[in-house]
RODO-2510 file (C-alpha; in nm, 4 decimals, decimal comma):
residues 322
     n   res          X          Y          Z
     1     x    -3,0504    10,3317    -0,0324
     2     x    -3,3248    10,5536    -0,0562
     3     x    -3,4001    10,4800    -0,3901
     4     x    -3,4321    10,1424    -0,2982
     5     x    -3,6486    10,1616    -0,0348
     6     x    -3,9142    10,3637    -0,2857
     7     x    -3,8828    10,0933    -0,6017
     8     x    -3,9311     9,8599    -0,2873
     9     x    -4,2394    10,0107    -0,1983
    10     x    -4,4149    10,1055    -0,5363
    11     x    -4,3452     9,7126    -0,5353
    12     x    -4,5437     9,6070    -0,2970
    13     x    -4,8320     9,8563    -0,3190
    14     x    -4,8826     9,7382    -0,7054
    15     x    -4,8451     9,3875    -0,5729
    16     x    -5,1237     9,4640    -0,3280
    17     x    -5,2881     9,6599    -0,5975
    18     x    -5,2631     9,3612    -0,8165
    19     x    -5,4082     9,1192    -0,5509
    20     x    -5,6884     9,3445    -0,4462
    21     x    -5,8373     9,3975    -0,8163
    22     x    -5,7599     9,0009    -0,8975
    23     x    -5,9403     8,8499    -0,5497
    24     x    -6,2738     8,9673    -0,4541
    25     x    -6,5102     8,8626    -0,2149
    26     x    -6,8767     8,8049    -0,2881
    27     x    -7,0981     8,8590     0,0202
    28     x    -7,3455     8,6217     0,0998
    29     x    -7,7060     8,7144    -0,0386
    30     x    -7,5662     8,7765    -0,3453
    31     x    -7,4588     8,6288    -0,6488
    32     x    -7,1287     8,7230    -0,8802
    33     x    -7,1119     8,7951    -1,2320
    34     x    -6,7690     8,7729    -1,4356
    35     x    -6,7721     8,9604    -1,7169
    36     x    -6,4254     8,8836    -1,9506
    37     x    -6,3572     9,1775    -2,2058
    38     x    -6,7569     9,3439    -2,1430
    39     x    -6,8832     8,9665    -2,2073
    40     x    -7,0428     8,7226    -1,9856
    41     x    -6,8028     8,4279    -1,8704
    42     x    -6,9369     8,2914    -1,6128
    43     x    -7,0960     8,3054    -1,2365
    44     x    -6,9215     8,3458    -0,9048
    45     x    -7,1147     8,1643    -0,6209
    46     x    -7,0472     8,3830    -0,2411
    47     x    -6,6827     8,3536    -0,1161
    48     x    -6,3412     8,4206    -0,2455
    49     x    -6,3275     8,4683    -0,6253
    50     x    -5,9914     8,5358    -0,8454
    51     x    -6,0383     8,7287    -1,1505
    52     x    -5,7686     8,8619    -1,4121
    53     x    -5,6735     9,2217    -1,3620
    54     x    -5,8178     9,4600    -1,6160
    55     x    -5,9569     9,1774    -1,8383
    56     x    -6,2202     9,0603    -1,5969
    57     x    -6,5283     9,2709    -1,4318
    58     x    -6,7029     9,1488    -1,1018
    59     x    -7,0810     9,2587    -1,0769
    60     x    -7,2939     9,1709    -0,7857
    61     x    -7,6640     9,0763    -0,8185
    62     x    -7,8298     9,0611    -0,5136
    63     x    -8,0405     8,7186    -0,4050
    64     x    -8,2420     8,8318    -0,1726
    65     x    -8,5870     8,9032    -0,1759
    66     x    -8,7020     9,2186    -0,2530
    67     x    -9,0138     9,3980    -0,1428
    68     x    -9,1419     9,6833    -0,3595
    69     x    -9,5121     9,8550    -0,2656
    70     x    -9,7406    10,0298    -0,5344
    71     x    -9,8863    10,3628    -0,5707
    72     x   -10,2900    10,3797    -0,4550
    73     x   -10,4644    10,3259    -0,7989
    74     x   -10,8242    10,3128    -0,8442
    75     x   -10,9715    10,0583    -1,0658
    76     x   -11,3284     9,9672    -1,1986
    77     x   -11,5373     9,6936    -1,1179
    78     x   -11,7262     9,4899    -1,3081
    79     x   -12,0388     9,6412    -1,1461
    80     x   -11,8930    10,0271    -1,2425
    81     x   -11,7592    10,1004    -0,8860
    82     x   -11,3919    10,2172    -0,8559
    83     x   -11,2351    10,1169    -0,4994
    84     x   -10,8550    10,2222    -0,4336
    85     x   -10,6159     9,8994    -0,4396
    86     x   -10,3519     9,9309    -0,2504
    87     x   -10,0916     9,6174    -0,3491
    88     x    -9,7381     9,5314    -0,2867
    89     x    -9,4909     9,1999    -0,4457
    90     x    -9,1603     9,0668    -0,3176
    91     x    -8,9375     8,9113    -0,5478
    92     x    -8,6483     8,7247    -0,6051
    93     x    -8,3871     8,6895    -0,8117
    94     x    -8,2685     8,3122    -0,8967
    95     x    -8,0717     8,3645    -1,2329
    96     x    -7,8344     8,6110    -1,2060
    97     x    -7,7478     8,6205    -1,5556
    98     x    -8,1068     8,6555    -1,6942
    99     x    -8,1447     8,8994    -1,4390
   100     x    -7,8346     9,1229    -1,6127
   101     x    -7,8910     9,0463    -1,9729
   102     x    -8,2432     9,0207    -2,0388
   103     x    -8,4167     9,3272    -1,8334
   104     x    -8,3253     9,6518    -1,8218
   105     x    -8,5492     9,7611    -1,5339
   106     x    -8,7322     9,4834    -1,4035
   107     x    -8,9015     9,6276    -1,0764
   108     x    -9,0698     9,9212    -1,3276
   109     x    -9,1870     9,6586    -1,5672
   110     x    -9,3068     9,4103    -1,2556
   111     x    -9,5076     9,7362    -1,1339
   112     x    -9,7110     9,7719    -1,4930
   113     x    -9,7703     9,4094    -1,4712
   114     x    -9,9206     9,3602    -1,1613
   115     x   -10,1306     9,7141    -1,2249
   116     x   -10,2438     9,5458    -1,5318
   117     x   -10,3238     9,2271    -1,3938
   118     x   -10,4833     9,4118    -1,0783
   119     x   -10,7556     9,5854    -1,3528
   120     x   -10,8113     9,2943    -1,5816
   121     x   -10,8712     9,0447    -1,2571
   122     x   -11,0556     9,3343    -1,0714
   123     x   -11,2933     9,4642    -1,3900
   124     x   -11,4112     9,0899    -1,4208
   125     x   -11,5625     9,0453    -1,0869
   126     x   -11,7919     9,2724    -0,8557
   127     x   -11,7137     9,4920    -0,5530
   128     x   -11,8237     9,2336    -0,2780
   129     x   -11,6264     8,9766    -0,4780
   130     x   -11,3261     9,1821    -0,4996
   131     x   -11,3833     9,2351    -0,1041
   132     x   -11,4475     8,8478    -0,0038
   133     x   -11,2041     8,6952    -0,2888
   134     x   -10,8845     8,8635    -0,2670
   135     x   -10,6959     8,5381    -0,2479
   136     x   -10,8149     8,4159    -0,5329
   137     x   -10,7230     8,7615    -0,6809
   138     x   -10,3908     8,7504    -0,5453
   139     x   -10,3134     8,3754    -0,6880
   140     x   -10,3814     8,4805    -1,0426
   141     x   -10,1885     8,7964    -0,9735
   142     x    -9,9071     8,5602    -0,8527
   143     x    -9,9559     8,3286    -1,1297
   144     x    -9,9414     8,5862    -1,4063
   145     x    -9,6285     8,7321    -1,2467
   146     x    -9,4129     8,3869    -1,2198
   147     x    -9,4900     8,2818    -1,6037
   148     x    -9,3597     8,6626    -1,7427
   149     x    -9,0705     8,7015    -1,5465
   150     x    -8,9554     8,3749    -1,5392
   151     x    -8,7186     8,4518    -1,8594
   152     x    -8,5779     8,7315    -1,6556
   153     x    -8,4414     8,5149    -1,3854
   154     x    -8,6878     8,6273    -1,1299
   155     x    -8,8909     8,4353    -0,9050
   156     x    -9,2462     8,6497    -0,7757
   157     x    -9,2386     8,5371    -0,3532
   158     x    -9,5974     8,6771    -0,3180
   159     x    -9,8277     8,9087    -0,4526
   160     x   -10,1228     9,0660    -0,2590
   161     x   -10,3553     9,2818    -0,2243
   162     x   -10,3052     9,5045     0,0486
   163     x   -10,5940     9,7524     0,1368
   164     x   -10,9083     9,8225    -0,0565
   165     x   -11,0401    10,1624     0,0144
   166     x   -11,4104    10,3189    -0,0570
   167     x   -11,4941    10,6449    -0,0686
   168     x   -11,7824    10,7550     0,1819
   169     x   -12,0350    10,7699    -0,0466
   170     x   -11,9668    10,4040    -0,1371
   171     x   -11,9687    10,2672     0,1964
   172     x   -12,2886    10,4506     0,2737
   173     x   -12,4316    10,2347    -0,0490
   174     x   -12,2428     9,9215     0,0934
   175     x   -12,4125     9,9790     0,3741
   176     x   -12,7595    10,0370     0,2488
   177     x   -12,7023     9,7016     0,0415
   178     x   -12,5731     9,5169     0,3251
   179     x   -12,9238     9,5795     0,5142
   180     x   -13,1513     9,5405     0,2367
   181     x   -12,9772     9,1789     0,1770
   182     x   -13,0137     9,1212     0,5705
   183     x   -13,4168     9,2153     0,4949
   184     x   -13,3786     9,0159     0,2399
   185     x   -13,2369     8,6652     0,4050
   186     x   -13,4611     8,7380     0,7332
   187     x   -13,7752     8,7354     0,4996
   188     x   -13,6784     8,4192     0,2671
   189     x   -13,5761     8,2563     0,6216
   190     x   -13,9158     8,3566     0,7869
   191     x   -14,0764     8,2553     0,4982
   192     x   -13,8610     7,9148     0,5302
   193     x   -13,9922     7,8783     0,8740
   194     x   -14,3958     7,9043     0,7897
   195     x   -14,3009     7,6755     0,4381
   196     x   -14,1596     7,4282     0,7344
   197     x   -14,4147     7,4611     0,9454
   198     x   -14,7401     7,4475     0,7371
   199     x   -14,5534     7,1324     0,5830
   200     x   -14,5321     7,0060     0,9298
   201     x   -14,8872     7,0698     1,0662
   202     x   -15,0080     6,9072     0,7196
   203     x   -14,8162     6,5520     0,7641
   204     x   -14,9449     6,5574     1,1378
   205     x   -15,2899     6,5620     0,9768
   206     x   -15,2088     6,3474     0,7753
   207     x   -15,0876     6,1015     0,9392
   208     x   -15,3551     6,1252     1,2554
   209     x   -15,6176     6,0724     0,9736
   210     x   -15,4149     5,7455     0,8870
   211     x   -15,3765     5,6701     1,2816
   212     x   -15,7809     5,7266     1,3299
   213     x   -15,8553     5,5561     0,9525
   214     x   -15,6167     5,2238     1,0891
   215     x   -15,8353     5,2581     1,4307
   216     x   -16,1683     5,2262     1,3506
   217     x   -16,0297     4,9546     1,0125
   218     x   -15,8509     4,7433     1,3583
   219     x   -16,1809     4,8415     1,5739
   220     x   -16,4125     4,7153     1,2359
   221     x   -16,2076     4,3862     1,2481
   222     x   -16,2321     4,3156     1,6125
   223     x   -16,6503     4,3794     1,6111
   224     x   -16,7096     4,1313     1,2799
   225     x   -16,4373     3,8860     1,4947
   226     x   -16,6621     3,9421     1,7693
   227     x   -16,9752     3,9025     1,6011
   228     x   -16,8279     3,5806     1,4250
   229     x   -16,7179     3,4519     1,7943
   230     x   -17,0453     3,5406     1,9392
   231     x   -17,2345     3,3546     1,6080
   232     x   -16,9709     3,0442     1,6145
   233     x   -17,0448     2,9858     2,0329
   234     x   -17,4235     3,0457     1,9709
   235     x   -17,4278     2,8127     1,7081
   236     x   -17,1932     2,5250     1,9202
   237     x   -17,4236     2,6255     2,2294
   238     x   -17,7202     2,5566     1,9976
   239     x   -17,5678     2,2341     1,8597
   240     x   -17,4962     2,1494     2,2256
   241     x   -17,8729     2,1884     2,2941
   242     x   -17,9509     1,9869     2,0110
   243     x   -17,7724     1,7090     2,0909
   244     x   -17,8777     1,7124     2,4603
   245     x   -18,2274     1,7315     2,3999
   246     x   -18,2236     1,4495     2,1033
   247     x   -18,0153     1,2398     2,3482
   248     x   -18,2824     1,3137     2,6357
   249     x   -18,5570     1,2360     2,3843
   250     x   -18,3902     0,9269     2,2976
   251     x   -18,3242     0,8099     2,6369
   252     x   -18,7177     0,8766     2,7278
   253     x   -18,7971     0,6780     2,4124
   254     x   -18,5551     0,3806     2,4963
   255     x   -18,7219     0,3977     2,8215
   256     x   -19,1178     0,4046     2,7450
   257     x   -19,0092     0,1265     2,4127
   258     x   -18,8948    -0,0919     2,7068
   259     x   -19,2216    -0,0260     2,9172
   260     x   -19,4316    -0,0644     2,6397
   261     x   -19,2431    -0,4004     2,5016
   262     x   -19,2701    -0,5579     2,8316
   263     x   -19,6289    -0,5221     2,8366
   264     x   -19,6428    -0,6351     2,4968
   265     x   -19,4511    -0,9241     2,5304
   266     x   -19,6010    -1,0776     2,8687
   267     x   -19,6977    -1,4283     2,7877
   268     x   -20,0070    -1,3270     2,9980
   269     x   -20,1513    -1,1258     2,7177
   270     x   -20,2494    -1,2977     2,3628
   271     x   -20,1122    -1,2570     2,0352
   272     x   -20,3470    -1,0404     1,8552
   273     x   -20,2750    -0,8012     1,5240
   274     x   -20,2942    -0,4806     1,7353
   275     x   -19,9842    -0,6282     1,9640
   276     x   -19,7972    -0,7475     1,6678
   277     x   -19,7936    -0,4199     1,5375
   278     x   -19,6964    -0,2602     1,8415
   279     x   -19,4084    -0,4261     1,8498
   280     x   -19,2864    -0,4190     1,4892
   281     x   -19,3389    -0,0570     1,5817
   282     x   -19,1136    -0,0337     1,8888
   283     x   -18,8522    -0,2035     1,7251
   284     x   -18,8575     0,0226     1,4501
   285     x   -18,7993     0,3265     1,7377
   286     x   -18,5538     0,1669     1,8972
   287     x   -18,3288     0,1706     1,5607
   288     x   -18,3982     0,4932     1,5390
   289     x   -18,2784     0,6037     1,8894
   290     x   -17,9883     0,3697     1,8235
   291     x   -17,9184     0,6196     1,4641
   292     x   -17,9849     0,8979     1,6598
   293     x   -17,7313     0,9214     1,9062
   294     x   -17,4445     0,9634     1,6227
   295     x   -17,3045     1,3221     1,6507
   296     x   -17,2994     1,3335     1,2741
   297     x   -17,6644     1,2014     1,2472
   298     x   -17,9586     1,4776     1,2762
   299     x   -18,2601     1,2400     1,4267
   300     x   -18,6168     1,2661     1,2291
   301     x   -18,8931     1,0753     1,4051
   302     x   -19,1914     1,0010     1,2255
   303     x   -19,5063     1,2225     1,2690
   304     x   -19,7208     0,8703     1,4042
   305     x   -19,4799     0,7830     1,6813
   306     x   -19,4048     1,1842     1,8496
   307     x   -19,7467     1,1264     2,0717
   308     x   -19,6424     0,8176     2,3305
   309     x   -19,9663     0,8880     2,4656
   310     x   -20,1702     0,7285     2,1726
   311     x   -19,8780     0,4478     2,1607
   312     x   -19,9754     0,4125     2,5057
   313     x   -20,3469     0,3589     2,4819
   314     x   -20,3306     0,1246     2,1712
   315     x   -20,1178    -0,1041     2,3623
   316     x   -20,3568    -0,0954     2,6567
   317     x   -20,6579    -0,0924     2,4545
   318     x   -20,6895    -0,5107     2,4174
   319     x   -20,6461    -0,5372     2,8110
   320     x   -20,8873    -0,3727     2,8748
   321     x   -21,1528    -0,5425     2,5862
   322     x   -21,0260    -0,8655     2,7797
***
């Protein structure tokens, strides 16, 4: 009976012995790797996994990301100064067979890349660069990282630069340059400013000489208008007179002609040459006061005929011989 009861037991504990070496549990944040005889067979995702006894080998690669800082190096710059860099990486791993088969330490050989990246990126540019351009550091760090250890099944989550340290002397230099560049930008600004300003104060000339040159060209026009005005009423005012006083002179001619005619032709009075003539005479004026008071028509009397006087006293001389 007591025999029994130990073959019973040695039973069961290789039967639990059995079960716990053939089903395994892989935790999450990780990622299982059968191995069937010391060769790869195939991966086991988290959960329950069954495995042969002593044929088949569980290994766990862990999926989660990894952070791993580096020492304080120093590097050089491309202007011979060597700051401290002070730079960390996470990573991840995303092929768990890669990760197994094709590195043998892949944090160590992550570290020499990203300290030889750090120098190659950092010995290109200057200090102040290095100090106002880290992300652009950082992406080519990153960049260079993801296209070597792709192959090895791991994906680089960030890489960054995480402190840049000086020594005194340094600063004291950064410091100095920082001012003189300050002198520098408040002199090319004030400099700016009088560039601005003498180009300003030389257009206002400018353009008040074209405001005082359009002026006295407008004030030019308006006197010669003026002048032309003043000459075109003078001359209408003078045409005016013109008119008037021909008119008047015609109207005192019309009237002395019809004085003169009536004496010459009262029946009273005899026909003699000196009457004839007389009349042919006034007839011949009053055509011309009848041409004469055309506004188109300048008037020209004849030089015998402007003294009614002596017109007068010929028609009176034969009265008075009678």
């Amino acid at each position: 009976m007591l025999a029994f009861l130990i073959e019973t037991i040695i039973v069961i504990a290789l039967v639990v012995l059995a079960l716990r070496s053939a089903l395994r549990i892989v935790p999450q944040g990780s990622m299982g790797v059968i191995e069937r005889l010391g060769r790869f067979h195939h991966e086991a995702p988290p959960g329950l996994v069954v495995k042969l006894p002593l044929v088949d080998n569980l290994r766990f690669v862990s999926t989660k990301s990894v952070t791993v800082a580096l020492a304080p190096e120093p590097v050089i710059t491309a202007d011979n100064v060597s700051p401290v860099i002070d730079a960390y990486f996470l990573y991840q791993v995303v092929d768990a067979k890669s990760y197994l088969y094709e590195i043998q330490n892949p944090e160590l050989a992550i570290k020499n890349i990203v300290s030889s990246t750090l120098r190659s990126e950092v010995g290109q540019r200057k200090l102040a660069e290095v100090m106002t351009h880290r992300e652009q550091i950082n992406t080519a760090l990153r960049n260079e990282l993801d296209e070597l250890t792709g192959p090895w099944g791991i994906r680089i989550v960030q890489a960054s630069i995480r402190q840049v340290d000086l020594t005194d002397e340094m600063q004291k230099a950064m410091e100095a340059q920082k001012k003189a560049d300050a002198n520098k930008l408040a002199a090319i600004e004030q400099a700016q400013g009088q560039k601005e300003a003498n180009i300003l104060q030389a257009e206002g000339s400018r353009q008040a000489a074209i405001a005082q040159a359009e002026g006295e060209q407008k004030a030019t026009v308006l006197r010669a208008d003026a002048a032309k005005q003043a000459r075109i009423l003078a001359a209408e005012a003078e045409a005016i007179a013109i008119r008037q006083l021909a008119q008047a002179q015609a109207e005192a001619t019309q009237i002395v002609n019809r004085a003169i005619l009536a004496l010459a032709e009262d029946d009273a009075q005899q026909w003699h040459p000196e009457r004839i003539e007389t009349v042919l005479r006034l007839k011949s004026l009053e055509t011309l006061s009848a041409v004469g008071q055309s506004a188109s028509t300048k008037l020209v009397l004849p030089g015998e005929v402007t003294g009614l006087a002596g017109l007068l006293d010929a028609v009176k001389s034969p009265r008075t011989e009678e």
